[in-house]
C-alpha positions in Angstrom: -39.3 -58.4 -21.6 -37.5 -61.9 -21.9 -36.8 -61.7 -18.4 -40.6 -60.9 -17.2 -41.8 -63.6 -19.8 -39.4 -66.3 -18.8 -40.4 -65.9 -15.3 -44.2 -66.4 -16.3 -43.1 -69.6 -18.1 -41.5 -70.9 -15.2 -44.7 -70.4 -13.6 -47.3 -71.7 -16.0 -45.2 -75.0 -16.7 -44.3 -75.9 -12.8 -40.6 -75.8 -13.1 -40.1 -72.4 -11.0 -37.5 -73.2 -8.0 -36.0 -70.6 -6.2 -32.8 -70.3 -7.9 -34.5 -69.7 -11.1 -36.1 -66.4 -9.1 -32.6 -65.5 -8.1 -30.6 -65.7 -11.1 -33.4 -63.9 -13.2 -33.4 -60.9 -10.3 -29.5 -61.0 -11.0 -30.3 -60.5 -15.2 -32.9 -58.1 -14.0 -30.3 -56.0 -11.7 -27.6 -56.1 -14.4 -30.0 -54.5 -17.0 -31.3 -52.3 -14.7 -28.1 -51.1 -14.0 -27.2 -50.4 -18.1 -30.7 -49.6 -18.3 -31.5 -46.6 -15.9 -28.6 -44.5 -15.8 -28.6 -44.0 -19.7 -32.1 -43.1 -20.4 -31.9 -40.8 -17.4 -29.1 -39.3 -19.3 -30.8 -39.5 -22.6 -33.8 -37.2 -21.8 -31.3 -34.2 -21.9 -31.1 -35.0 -25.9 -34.9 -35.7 -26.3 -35.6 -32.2 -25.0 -35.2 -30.1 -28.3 -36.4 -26.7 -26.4 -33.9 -25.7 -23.3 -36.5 -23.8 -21.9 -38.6 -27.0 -21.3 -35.8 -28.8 -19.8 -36.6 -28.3 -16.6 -40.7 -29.1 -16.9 -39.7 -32.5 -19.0 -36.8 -33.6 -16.3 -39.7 -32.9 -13.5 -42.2 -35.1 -15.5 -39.7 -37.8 -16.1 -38.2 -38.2 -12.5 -41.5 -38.3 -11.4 -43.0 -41.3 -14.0 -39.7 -42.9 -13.0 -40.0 -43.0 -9.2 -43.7 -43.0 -9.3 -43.5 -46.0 -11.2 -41.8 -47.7 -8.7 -44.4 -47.1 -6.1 -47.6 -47.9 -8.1 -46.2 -50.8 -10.3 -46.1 -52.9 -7.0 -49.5 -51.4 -6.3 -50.7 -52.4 -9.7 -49.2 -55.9 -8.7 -50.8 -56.6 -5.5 -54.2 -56.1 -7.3 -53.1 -58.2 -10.1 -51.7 -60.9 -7.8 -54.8 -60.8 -6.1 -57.5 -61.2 -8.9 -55.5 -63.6 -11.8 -52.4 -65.0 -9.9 -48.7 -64.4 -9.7 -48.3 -66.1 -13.1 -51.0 -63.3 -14.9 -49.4 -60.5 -13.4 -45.4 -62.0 -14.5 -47.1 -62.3 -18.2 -48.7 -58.7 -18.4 -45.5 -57.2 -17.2 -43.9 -58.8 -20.1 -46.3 -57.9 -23.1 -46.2 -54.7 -20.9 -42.4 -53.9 -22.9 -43.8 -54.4 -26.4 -45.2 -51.4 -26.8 -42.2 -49.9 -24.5 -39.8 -51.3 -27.7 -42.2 -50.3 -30.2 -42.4 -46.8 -28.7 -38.5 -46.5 -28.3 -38.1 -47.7 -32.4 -40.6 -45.1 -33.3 -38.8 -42.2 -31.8 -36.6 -40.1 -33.9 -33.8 -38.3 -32.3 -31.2 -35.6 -34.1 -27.8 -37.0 -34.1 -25.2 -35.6 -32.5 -21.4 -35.4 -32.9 -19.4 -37.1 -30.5 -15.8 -36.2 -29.3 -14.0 -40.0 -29.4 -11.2 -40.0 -27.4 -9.2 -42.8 -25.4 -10.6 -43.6 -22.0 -10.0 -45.9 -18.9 -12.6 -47.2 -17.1 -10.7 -47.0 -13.8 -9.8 -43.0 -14.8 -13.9 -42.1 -15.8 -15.5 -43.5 -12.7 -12.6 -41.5 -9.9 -13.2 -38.9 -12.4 -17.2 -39.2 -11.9 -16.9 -40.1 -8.0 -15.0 -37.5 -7.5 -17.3 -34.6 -8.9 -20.3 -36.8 -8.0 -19.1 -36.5 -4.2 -17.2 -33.4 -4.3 -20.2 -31.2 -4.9 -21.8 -30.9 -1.6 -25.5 -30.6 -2.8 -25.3 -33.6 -4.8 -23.4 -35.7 -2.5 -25.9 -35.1 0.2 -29.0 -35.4 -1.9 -27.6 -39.3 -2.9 -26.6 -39.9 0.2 -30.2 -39.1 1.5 -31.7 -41.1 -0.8 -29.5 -44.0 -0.3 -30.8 -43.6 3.6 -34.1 -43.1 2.6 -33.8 -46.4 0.2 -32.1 -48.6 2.6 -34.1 -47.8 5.4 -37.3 -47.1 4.5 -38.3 -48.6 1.4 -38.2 -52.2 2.6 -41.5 -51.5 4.1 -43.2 -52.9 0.8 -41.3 -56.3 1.2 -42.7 -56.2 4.9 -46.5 -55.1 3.5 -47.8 -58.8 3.6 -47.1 -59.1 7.0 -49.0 -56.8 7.9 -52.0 -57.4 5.6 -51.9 -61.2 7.7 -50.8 -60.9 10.8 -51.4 -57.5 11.6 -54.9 -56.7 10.1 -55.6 -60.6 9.6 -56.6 -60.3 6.2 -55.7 -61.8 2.4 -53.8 -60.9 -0.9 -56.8 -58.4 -1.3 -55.8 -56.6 2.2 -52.2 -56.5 0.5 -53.3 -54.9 -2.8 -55.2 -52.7 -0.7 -52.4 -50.8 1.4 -49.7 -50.9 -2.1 -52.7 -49.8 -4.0 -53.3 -46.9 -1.6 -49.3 -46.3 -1.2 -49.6 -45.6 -5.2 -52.3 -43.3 -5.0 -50.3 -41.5 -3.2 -47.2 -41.2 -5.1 -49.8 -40.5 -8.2 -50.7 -37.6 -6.4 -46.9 -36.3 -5.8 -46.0 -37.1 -9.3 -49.2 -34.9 -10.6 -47.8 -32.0 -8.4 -44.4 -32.3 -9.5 -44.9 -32.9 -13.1 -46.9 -29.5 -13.1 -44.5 -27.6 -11.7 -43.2 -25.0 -13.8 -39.5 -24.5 -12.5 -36.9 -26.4 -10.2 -36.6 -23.9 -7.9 -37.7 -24.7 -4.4 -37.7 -28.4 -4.9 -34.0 -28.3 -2.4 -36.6 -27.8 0.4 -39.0 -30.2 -0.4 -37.1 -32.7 0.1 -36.2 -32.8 3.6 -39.9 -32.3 4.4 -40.9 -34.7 1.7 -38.6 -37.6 3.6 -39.9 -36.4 6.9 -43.4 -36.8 5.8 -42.0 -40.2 5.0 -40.8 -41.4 8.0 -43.4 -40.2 10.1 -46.0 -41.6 7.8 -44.4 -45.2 8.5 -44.0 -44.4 12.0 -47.5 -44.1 12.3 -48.3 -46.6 10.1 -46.4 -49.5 12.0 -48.3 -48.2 15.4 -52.0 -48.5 13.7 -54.2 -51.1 13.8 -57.1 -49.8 12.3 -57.6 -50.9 8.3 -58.4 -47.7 7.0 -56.4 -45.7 9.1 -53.6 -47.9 7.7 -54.8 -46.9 4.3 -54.7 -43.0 5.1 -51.0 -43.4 6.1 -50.1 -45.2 3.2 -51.5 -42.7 1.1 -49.5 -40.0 2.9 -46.1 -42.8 2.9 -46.1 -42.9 -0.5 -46.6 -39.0 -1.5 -43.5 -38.2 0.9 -41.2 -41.0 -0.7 -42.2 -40.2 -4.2 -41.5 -36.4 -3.2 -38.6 -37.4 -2.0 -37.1 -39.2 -5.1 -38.3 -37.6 -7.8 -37.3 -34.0 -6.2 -33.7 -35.6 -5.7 -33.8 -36.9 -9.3 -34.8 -33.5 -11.2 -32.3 -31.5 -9.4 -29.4 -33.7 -9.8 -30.0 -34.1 -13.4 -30.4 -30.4 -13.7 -27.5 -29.1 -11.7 -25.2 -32.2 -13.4 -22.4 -31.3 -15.6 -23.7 -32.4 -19.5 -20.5 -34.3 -19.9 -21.0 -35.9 -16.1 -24.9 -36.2 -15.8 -24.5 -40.4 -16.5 -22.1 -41.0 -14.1 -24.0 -38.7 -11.3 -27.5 -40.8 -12.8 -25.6 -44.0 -12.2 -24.5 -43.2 -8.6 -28.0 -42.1 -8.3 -29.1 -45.5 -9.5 -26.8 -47.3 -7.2 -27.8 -44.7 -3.9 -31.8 -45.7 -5.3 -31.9 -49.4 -6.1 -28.7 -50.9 -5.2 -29.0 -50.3 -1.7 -32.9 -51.4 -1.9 -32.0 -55.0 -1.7 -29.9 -54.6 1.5 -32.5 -52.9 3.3 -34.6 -55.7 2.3 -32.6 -58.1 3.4 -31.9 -56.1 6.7 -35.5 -55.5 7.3 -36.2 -58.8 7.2 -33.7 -60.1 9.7 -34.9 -57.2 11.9 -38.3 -58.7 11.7 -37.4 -61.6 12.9 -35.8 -60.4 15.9 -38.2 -57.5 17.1 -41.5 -57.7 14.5 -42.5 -55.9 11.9 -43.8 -53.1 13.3 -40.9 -52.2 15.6 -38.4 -52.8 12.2 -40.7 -49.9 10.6 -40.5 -47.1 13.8 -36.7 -48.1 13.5 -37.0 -47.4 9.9 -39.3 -44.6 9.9 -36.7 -42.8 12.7 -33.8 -42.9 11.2 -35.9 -41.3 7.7 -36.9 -38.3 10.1 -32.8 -38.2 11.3 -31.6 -37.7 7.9 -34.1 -35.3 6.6 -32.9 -33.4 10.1 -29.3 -33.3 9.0 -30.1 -32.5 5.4 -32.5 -29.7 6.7 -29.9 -28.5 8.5 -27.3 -28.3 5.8 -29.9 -26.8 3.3 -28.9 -22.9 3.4 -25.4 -24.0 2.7 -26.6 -26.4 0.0 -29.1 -23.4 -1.7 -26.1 -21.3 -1.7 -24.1 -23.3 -3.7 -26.5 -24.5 -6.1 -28.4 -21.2 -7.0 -24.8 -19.7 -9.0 -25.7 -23.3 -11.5 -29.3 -22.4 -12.2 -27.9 -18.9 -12.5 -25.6 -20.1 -15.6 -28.7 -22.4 -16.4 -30.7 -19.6 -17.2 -33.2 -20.4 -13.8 -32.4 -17.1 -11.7 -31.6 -14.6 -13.3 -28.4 -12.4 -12.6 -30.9 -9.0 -11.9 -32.5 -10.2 -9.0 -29.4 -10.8 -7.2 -28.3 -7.1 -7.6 -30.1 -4.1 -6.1 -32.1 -1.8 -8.2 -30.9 1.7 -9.0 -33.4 4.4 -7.7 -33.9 7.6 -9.1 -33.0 10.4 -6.4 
């Protein structure tokens, strides 16, 4: 909240330089990084019923990653109709009733097993189980993929609303408006699933959708064609995500779920800023549009080689959602007959 509001001062008094932007994105990646891992974490303890565990993780992942699609969308429109300075100072009154609701909450406590720990010793410990696993260390290192070299195509959005389509801040709010309609849609879909199962093969189609969507996208020049394919972009990245996200904090150990969310967190938004960075130097060289097919191809490639190593991936996931409770033992074991 300090962060958003001291950004909106900046603004309103004229002092904003770009070193200020940098060094509060710097406060804003360090608490993001505290932030996100532990109230991923902390939804296992909010959940008093097991049995809706899986329904609630579904509806968080997908608030958390559809949030990330329509928040920009809800900025372009902001930007667009009261200013960069507006939209900075209603994201920060925004967290007030994001404290407020936090205070209010009341949450059993629970008894923790102190012991002594080294930094060093936790995080091989957590590495080592996060990447050992085969389903989760594929599902992260999608997403990282996915995040590096896909997302970037919101930094690259204006261009396209100017140069592309020759239009304004409106055009712009437009296309990330329609890009969060479509993760609304994903997230509704998600949320109401009832069980995890299933989701394993979503996601390779989900980040296929993905790429294609931008694919197409970067080779259209018609408005509201554009439109259409961000609608469809942004339901396959959400997919994506928030599919990765429920079954890695479902299959996680109880004891390694942080670490596994924080790896998740780096694999999400760490690598986000890079593929910005890339993207934009790959703009430079060969346009927007051909750093989105570039983008947008090497999405479809790593959904290939997840799809690829999905029966192997099912196989050793389904004995965890057998221990969770989610299958249950009978219907791996033929049924007696009377003869």
């Amino acid at each position: 909240m300090l962060q958003a509001l001291a950004l909106a001062l900046l603004y309103f008094t004229n002092n904003i330089e770009v070193w200020n932007i940098l060094l509060l994105s710097i406060i804003q990646g360090c608490i993001n990084a505290l932030d996100t891992p532990v109230r991923q974490s902390f939804l296992v303890e909010m959940v008093e019923s097991k049995n809706d565990l899986g329904n609630a993780i579904a509806l968080n992942s997908s608030m958390f990653n559809g949030a990330r699609l329509v928040g920009p969308s809800i900025a372009g429109v902001l930007i667009a109709s009261l200013g960069e300075g507006g939209c900075f100072l209603i994201n920060g009154i925004s967290f007030v009733f994001v404290v407020v609701s936090l205070l209010l909450m009341k949450i059993k406590p629970q008894e923790l097993n102190k012991k002594e720990t080294n930094i060093m010793k936790e995080f091989k410990e957590g590495f080592t189980y996060t990447f050992g696993f085969m389903p989760i260390r594929y599902i992260i290192l999608l997403l990282a993929l996915i995040s590096l070299m896909g997302m970037p195509y919101t930094v690259l959005m204006p261009v396209f609303a100017k140069d592309i389509f020759h239009g304004d801040s409106h055009t712009f709010g437009f296309l990330m408006a329609a890009s969060g309609v479509g993760a609304l849609v994903a997230a509704t879909y998600l949320a109401s699933r009832k069980t995890v199962l299933g989701l394993e093969r979503i996601i390779p189609l989900a980040a296929a959708v993905f790429g294609v969507g931008l694919v197409a996208f970067s080779l259209s020049s018609n408005l509201l064609l554009s439109v259409i394919l961000m609608v469809i972009t942004g339901m396959g990245m959400l997919m994506q995500t928030a599919s990765s996200n429920t079954i890695l904090q479902t299959i996680a150990d109880n004891d390694k779920r942080g670490r596994v969310m924080s790896f998740y967190t780096m694999a999400f938004m760490g690598t986000a800023p890079f593929g910005s960075f890339m993207a934009g130097s790959l703009a430079s060289l060969i346009g927007a549009p051909g750093t989105l097919i570039f983008g947008g191809i090497a999405c479809v490639a790593g959904a290939i080689v997840f799809a690829r190593r999905l029966p192997c991936i099912i196989e050793q996931v389904q004995p965890v959602y057998t221990r969770l409770g989610l299958i249950d033992d009978c219907l791996d074991k033929p049924e007696k007959t009377d003869s």
